[in-house]
N, C-alpha and C positions, 0 to 999 in steps of 0.2 A: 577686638573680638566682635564679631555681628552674628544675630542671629535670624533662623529662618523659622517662618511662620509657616505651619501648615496651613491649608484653604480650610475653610470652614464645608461642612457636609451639610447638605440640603435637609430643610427640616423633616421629610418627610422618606427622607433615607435614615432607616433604624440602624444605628452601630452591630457591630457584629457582638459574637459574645468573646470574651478573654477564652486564648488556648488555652488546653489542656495539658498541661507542660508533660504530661507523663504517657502523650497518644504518641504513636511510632513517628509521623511525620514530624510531630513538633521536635521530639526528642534528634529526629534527622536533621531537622534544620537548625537547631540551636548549635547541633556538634559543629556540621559543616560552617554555622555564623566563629564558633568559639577557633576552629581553624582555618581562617581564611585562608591565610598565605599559604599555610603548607597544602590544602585542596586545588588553588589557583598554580600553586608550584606541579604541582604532581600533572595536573594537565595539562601545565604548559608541555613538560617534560613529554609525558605520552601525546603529544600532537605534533610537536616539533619530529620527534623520533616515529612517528604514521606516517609523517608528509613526503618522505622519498619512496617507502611503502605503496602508498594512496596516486602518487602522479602514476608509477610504474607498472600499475595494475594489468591494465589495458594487453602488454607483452606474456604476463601470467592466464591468461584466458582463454579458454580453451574454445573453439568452435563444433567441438564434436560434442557423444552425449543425447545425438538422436534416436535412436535406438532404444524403444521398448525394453525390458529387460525381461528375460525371457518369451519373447516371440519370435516368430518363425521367421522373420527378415533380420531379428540379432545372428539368429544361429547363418542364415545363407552370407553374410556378414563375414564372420567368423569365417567359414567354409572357403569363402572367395578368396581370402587373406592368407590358410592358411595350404591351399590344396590347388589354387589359380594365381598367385602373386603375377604369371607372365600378362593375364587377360589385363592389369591395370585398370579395375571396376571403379579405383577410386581417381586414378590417376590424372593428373590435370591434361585438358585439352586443348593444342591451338588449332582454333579454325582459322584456313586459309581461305582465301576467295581470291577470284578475278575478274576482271571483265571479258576475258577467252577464254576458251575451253582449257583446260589444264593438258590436255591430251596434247594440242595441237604446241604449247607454249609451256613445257615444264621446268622451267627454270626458274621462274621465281619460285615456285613451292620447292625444287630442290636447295635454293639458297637459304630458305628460311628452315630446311630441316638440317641442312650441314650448321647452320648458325646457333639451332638449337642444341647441339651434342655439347657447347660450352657454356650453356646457362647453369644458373646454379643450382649445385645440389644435381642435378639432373646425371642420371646413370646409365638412360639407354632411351632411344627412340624410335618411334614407328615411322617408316616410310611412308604413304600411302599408296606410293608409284607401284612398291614393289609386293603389297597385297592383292592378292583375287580380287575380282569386282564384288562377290558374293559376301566378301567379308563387309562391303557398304561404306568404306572410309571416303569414296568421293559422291559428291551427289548424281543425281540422273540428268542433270541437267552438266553434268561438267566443269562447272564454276567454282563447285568447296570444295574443300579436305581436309578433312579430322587428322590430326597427329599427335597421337597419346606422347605424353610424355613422363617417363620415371623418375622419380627425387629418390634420392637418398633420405630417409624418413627414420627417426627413433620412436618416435613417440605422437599418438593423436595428437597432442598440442602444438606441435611442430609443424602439421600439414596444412594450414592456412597462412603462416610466416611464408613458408617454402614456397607454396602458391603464390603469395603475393609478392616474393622475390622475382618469380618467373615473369609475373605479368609485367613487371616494372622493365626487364630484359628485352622480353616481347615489346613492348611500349616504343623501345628506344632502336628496334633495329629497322633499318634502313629496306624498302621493299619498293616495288616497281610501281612505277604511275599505274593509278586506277586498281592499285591490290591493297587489300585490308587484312591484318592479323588481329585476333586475338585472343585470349586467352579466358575458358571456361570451364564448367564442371566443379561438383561439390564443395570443395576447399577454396578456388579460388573466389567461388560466392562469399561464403566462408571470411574470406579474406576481405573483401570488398565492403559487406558486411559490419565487419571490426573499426574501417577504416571510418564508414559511413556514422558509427553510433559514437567513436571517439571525437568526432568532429561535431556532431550533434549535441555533444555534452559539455561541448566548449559555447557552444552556441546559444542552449539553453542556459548557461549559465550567465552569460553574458545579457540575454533579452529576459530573465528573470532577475537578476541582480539588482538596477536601478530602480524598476515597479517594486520589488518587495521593499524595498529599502527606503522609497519614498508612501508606502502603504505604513509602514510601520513608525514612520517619523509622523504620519498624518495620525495615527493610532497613541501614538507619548506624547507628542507635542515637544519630542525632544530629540536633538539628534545621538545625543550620548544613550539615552534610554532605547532609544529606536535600534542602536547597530548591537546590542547585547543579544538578542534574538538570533540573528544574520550571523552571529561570530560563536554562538554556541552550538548550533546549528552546524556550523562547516566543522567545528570540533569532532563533533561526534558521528559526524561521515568522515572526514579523515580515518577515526578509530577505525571505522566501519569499514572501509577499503582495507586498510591497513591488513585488518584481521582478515578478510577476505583474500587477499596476498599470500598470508601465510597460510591457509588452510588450502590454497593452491599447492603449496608442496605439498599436502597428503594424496589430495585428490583432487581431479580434473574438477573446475569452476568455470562453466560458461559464460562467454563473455554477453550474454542477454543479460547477467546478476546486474552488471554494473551499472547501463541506466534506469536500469528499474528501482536500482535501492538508491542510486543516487534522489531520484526523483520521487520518494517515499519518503527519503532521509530525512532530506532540507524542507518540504511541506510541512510532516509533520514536527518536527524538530521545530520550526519557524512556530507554528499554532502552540506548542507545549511551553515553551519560553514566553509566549507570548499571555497566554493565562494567567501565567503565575507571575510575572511581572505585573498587570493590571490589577489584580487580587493584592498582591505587597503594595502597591501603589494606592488603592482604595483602604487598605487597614492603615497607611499611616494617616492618611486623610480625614479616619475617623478620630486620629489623635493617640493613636497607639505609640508606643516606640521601637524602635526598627528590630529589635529582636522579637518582640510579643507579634508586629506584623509579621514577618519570615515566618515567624512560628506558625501562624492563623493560614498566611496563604498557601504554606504547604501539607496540613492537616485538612485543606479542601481545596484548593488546585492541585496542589501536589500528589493530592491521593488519586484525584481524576486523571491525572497525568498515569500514573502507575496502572489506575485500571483500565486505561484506554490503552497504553500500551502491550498491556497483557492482554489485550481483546483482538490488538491487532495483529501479536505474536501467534495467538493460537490459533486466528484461525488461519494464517497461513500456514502455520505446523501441517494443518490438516491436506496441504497440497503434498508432503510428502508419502502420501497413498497411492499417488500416480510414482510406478516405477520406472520413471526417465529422468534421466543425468541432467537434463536441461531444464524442466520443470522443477526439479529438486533443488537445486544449486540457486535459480531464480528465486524460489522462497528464501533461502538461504540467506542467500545477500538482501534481499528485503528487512528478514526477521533482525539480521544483523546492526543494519541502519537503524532499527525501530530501537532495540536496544540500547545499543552506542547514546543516542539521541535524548533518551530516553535519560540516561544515566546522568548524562550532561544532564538535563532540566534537573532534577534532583538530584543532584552534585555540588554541580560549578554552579549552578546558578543562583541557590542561595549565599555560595562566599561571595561572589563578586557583585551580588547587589547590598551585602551589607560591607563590602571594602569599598565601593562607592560612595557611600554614603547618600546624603540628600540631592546628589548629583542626576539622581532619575526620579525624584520625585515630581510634582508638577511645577510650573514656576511659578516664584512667590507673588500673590495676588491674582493669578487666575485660578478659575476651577476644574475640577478634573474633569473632565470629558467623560468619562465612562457613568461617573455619577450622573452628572448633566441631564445623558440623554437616557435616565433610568424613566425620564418623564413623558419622553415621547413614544418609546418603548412600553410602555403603561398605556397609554392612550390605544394604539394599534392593536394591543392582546385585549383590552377591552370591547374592543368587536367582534373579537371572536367570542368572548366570554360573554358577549350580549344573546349573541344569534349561533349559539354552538351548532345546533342541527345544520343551519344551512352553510356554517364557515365547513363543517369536515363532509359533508356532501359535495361542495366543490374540490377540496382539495383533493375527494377520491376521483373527483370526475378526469382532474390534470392527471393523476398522476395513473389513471387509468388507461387514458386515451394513450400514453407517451407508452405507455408498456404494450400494447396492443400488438405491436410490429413486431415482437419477440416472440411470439407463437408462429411465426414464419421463417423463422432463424435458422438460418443454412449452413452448419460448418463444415471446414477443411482446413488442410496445410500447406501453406504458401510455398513456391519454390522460387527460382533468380527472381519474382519480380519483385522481389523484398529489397531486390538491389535497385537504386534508380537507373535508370538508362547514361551513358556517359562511362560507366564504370564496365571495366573491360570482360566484367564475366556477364555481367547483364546483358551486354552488346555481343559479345559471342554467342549466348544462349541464343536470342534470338535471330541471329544470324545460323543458329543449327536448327531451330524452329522452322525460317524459309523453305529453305533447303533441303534438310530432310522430313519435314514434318512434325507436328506437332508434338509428338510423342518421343520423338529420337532422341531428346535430350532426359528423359526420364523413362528410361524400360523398366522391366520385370523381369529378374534373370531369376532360370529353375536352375537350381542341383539335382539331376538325376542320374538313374546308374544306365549307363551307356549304352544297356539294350533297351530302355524303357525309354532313350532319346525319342526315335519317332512317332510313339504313340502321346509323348506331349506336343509335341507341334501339332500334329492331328486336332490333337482336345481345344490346342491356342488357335488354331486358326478356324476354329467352329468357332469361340468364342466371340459375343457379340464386341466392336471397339476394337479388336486388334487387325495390326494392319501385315504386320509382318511377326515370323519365327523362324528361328534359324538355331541350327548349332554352333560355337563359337568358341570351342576351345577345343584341345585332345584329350583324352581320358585321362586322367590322375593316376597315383597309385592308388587310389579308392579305389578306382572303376568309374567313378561319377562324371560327366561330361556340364556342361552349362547351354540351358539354350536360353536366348535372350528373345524376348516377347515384346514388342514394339505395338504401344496402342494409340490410339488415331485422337486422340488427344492429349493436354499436356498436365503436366504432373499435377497441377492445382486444382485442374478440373474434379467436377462428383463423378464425371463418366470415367475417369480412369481409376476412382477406389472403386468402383463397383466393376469394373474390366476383372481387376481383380480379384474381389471378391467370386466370381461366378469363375475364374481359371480357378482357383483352388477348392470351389464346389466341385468342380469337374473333375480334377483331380485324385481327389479325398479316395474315391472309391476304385478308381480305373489304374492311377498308377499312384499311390500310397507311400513311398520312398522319396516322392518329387517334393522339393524344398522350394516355396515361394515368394525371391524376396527382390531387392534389389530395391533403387530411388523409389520407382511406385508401389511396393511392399510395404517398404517404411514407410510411406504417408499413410497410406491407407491403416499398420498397426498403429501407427501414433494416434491417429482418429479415433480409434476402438479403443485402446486405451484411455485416453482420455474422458469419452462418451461413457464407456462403460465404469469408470470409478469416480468421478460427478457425485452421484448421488450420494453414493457414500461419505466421500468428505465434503458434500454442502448438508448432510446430516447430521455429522458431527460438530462441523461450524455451528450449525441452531442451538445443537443439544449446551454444547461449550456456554455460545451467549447467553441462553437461556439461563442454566446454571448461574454463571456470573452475577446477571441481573439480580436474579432470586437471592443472592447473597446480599449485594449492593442495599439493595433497595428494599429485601423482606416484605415484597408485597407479589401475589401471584399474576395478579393483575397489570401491575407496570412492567413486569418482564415480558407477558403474555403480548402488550399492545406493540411495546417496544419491537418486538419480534416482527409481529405483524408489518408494521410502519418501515421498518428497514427493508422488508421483503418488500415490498410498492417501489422503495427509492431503488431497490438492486432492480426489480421488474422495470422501472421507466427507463433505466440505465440503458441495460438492455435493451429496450427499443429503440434509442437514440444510435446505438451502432450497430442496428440490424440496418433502418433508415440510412446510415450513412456508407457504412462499408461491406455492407451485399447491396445495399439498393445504386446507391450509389448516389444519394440525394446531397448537394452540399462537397459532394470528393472536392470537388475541382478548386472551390471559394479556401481550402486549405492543402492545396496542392500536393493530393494522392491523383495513385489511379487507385481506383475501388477495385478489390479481388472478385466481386461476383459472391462473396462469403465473407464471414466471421471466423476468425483461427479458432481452431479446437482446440484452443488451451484458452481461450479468453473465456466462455462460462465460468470451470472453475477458480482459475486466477479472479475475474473480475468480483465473482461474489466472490471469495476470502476476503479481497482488497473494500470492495464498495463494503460490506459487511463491518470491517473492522473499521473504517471509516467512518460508517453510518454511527457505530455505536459510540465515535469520540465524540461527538456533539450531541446523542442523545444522554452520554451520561455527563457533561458537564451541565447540558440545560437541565437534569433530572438533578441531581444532585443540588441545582439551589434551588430547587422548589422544594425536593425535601428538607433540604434546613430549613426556609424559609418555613417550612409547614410544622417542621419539631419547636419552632422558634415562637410559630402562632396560634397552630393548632386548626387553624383557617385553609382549609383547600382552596377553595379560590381567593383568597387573597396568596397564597403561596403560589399561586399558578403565574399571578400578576406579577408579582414581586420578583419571582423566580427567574422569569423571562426577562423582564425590566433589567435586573444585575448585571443579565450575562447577552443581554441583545448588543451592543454595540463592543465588546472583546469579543462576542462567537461570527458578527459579519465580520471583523476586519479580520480573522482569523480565518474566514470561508474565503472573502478576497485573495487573501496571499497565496492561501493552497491552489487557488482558481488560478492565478494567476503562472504560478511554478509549474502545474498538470499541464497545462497550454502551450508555454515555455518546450516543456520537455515534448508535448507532441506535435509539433507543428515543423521543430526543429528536426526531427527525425525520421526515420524508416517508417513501414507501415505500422510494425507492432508496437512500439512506443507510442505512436500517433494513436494506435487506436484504441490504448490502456491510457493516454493521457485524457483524451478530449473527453472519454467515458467516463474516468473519473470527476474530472471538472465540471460535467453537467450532475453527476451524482450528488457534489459536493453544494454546487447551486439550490437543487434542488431539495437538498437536507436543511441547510441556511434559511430556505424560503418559504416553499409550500410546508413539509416539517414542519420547521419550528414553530410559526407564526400562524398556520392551518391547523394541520391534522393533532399534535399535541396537544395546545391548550383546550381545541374544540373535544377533544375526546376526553380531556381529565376531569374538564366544565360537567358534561355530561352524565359523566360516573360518581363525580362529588365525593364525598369519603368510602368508596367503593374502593376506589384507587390504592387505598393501603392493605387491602385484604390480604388476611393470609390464614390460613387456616390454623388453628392452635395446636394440632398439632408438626404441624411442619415447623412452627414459632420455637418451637422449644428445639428442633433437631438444628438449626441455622444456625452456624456461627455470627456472630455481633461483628458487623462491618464497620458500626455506626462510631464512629469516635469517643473515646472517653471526653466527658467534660462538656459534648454537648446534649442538650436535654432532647430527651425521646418521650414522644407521642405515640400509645399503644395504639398499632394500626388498626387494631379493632374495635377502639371505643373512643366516641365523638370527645370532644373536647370541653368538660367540665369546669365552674370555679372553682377555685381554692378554696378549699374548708381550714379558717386557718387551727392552727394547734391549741388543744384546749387553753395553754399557758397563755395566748392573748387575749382570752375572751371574757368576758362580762368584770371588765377592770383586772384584771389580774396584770399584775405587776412585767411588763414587756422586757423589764431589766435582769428579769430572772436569771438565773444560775444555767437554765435548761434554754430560753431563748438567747442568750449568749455562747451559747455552746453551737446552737442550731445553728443563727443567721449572723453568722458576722460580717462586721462590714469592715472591711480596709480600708486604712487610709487611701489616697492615692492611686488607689485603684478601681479601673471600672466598674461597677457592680450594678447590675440592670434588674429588674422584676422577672426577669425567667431565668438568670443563672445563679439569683438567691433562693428561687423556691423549688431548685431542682437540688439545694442542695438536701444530704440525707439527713433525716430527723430521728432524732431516739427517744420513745417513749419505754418509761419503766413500766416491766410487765410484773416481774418477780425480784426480789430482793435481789440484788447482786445479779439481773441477767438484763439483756434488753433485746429489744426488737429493731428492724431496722425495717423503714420503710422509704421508700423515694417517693417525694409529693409531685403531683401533674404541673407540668407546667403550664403557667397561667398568662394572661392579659391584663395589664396595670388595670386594665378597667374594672375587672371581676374581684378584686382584690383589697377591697377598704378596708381599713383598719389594724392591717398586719407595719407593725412597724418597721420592717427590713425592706417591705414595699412602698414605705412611704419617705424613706432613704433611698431604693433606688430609684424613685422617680423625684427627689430632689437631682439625683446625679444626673440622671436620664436628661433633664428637662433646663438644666444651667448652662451655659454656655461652656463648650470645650476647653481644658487648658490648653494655652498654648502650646505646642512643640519647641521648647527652645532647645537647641543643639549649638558648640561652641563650631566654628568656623574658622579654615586659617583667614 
């Protein structure tokens, strides 16, 4: 038998205080320490039984879901599908080309359309030969030709497989020197799409794996302690696809969920594990033993874990105000991740670091690194705490200038060029682009009643942007005919929502029956929608965090600045991808092209995301300065202290997220790419300017202002604050201890009544602030008593109390060792 020595803790690092064995987390983690196996059993169970689930996902995902719900391009939608099936508004397109006229040389295009009558799934096809010229299936120049083509289709989730079955066909058939096919149009984007983010997510996984795994081994000093993060983590995205999987069979899940929650999952997942492993790592280090530490670090990592994840659940919730299938489902699978992840850290992660054992503690004879660098960390927050005015003047100046470029922020909705070039609906798009012009691949089709047909083309061809209007179908059993409105730019452009827009001003009044929808209908609703309910769920985001704060923290002030500081970090955000992906500054050094805009779903998305992000790191760093300050009663030494603890687990924990955001966008499409790189400069800048600036220079500043709360708000708050540790009335400065009459002017400290009050345990920790927080009973009336909780004090303040001059014998002796039996 041998045993292990824990490292001795730096003199100038205070022990923490003994759990509260009876606070919810402690109570959580001693369950999950008391049932190890059967909690490690159970998710082995549920991850193994996820993982055929979680690879298969990808086949379950729907690419439909664009569609406003209830707007006037849902309904022409509907309308085309159920009163046009012959026109195929959805239906996938090969574009033919040549180098001779089609007229003079029709035989390859007739080969490749007899070839297509057996591709799959396919039910009928257009000729182009044998349409009018007027219908526009070849170009004017004689070289293309459009040939719609029919699938047999059950179901929306069906038409991007179907499409990418066809292009695969197309891909492989045989066509004449110097002709090109291929295959384009919604779905088979769609399809391309799918193929692009599945591939990207092997990618990102791959170029994020070793850097996390070597960041987190540089963060334990261990490689066993290092891979429990990395392996809880994919736990709980497994769940997280899994569930995602099955809520496919209710209802259509867009496949945008998947790398978004993937790449939410594993960041924060990685950071949650990674806290609470350092915090159990530092309480055994003060000499605790592995249950009382688990207990400690999840009654304050663990809690912060819970509130950051509930910070960053809700305010995604709030993206479910936008009524679109693809925005909703996107939250969805995020929230999901967050969850899952979530559950893992305060789960599994307390069994399997006490079924571990001392095997992730640090190793015997060196020191722990987190404490270590509590010193240098200290040093760096003391300039700001020297020179507060001029540290949070600069840091407003950064984080000003970077947000600046966001008042010029342009949005829209992308179309094929989300696809890269190479992929056959990208290359067909723009091959219909040449050819017919910019607009041909995204029109505006009306529903109108048949006689009111050519008083819309009239109205479309005034209309500024449009190039062409035509009629394009025969009258229905409605009566209703379709004319297709062709405008002189392409779908992504701002000139062809506002084509739009100004067709159905014209409209509205002249011909009133006219329905206006189609590919440029639907960007332009999805735009408005999106625009228009913004505000709303980034108001209820505030209202949420705010609240939270105010509970957390019970002070009006730290929710209030908190608020503020987050909106600066979502503000620079914001300007770092207006700069990059409207301006176009930098596209190229990470190999986009720039759309000319930012998607109209990035504002709301990015603030839920950067919001809920912002607030993981301002509430683990708030939270040890408030212990730190219930602990000392000192604001700026709590500001010090506070930072100092959590400076070297919150960089290495902004690294790995920095590192996975990057991963996920560099490897991907435009919209990954530009919710990746956004986050990861948010996350920089939270880590940096944040913590180390705008924080401590502002809490310096305000002094015990910081804890305000009004008395009566004090009394309506529920108590966030853990049992067991001592609280500091936010309202009143920090007093000595008056100690109890029964020690005073010789009275007997042996007493009946200071035995009752201050007891000391054997064997157990017992400090100057969690003896004098204990509750004391003076008799008031025979047979009744009073109950008061005394202020927590400072060894300094406090001569003469004998429970205080026992805890500073224990405080001040050197640690007992940790001896633990070993095989």
């Amino acid at each position: 038998m041998s045993t292990v020595i824990a490292p001795t803790p730096p003199v100038e690092h205070e022990p923490s205080h003994d759990p509260d064995e009876r606070a919810l987390f402690s109570r959580l983690a001693a369950s999950m320490a008391r049932h190890r196996k059967a909690v490690i059993l159970v998710w082995l169970v549920v991850t193994l039984a996820a993982a055929p689930l979680a690879i298969t996902l990808t086949k379950a995902l729907s690419g439909a879901g664009w569609d406003a719900k209830g707007s006037t391009a849902e309904a022409v939608r509907k309308e085309l599908r159920a009163d046009f099936p012959a026109m195929g508004a959805e239906n996938p397109i090969v574009v033919y080309r040549q180098a001779t006229p089609i007229a003079d040389d029709p035989a390859g295009l007739q080969a490749v359309v007899a070839a297509l009558a057996d591709g799959p799934k396919v039910l009928s096809v257009v000729d182009p030969l044998a349409m009018p010229p007027e219908a526009g299936m070849i170009s004017q120049d004689g070289l293309t030709a459009l040939v719609p083509v029919e699938q047999q289709i059950g179901e929306d989730k069906e038409r991007p497989e179907a499409a990418g079955e066809l292009g695969d066909f197309v891909g492989d058939l045989t066509v004449a020197d110097g002709a090109t096919v291929e295959v384009t149009g919604e779905w088979p984007v769609w399809s391309d799409f799918n193929q692009m983010n599945e591939e990207a997510l092997h990618k990102a996984e791959l170029l994020s794996g070793l850097p996390t795994l070597i960041m987190l081994f540089v963060a334990f000093g261990a490689l066993i302690a290092a891979g429990i993060p990395l392996i809880l983590a994919i736990a709980g995205i497994a769940t997280g696809f899994a569930s995602l999987h099955l809520l496919s069979l209710i209802s259509p899940i867009s496949v945008w969920s998947m790398n978004f929650s993937m790449m939410i999952g594993l960041a924060v997942g990685i950071d949650y594990s990674l806290f609470i492993v350092s915090r159990y790592r530092e309480e055994r280090v003060e000499g605790k033993d592995a249950i009382k530490a688990i207990e400690n670090a999840m009654s304050t990592s663990g809690k912060a874990v819970f509130l950051s994840a509930l910070t960053v659940v809700l305010s995604l919730a709030a993206v479910f105000l936008v009524p679109v299938m693809v925005f909703q489902t996107m939250a969805l699978g995020m929230i999901i991740s967050v969850i899952a992840v979530a559950l893992a850290a305060l789960t599994l992660l307390p069994a399997v670091l006490i079924a571990m054992g001392d095997k992730v503690l640090v190793t015997r004879g060196e020191k722990d690194p987190d404490i270590v660098a509590e010193g240098r960390w200290a040093k760096w927050t003391g300039a700001a705490l020297r020179r507060p005015g001029r540290t949070l003047a600069t840091g407003l100046v950064l984080l000003g200038a970077l947000a600046a470029p966001a008042f010029g922020m342009t949005l829209g909705m992308p179309g094929a060029r989300v696809v890269d070039q190479g992929h056959t609906s990208r290359d067909g798009y723009d091959m219909v682009v040449e050819s017919f012009g910019p607009g041909a691949a995204g029109p505006a089709y009306v529903t109108v009643a048949a006689a009111d047909a050519q008083q819309v083309i009239d109205i479309a061809t005034a209309t500024p942007n449009v190039v062409d209007a035509r009629i394009v179908t025969q009258p229905a059993a409605s009566g209703r005919v379709v004319v297709r409105v062709t405008p002189g730019t392409q779908i992504d452009e701002a000139a062809t929502a506002d084509m739009v827009e100004a067709l159905r001003t014209g409209l509205d009044d002249a011909v009133p029956n006219a329905l206006v929808g189609g590919p440029a209908g639907q960007n332009h609703d999805l735009t408005q929608v999106l625009v228009d309910r913004a505000p709303y769920a980034i108001g209820l985001i505030l209202i949420v965090a705010f609240m939270l704060l105010l509970v957390v923290f019970r002070s009006v002030v730290i929710a209030t600045f908190s608020i503020l500081m987050n909106l600066l970090t979502v503000g620079a955000a914001f300007g770092f991808a207006t700069l990059v992906f409207q301006h176009g500054y930098g596209a190229r050094l990470i190999g986009i092209e720039h759309q000319g805009f930012v998607d109209a779903w990035a504002p709301l998305f990015f603030f839920a995301l950067l919001f809920g992000l912002s607030m993981d790191y301002q509430l683990f760093l708030l939270a040890a300065i408030k212990e730190r300050y219930q602990a000392t009663g000192d604001t700026h030494r709590a500001i010090s202290e506070g930072i100092a603890r959590t400076g070297r687990p919150i960089t290495n924990a902004a690294i790995i997220m920095i590192i996975v955001f990057i991963a996920f966008g560099v490897t991907g499409p435009i919209p990954p790419t530009e919710l990746g790189l956004t986050l990861a400069v948010a996350v920089l800048l939270d880590a940096t300017v944040v913590r180390v600036m705008l924080v401590p220079a502002t809490m310096a500043l305000l002094g015990d202002k910081n804890w305000y709360a009004p008395k009566w708000l004090q009394k309506v708050l529920p108590h966030a604050t853990p049992r067991g540790v001592p609280h500091v009335h936010p309202n009143r400065p920090h007093r000595p201890h008056r100690p109890h009459r029964s020690h005073r002017r010789g009275a007997d400290p042996a007493g009946p009544l200071a035995a009752r009050a201050h007891p000391v345990r054997p064997g157990r920790h017992h400090d100057a602030v969690e003896c004098c927080a204990e509750r004391v009973r003076e008799p008031v009336v025979p047979g009744a008593h009073r109950v008061r909780r005394a202020q927590p004090v400072d060894v300094r303040h406090a001569a003469g109390l004998p429970c205080l001059a026992a805890a500073q014998a224990v405080r001040h002796r050197p640690p007992v060792p940790l001896v633990t039996p070993t095989a």
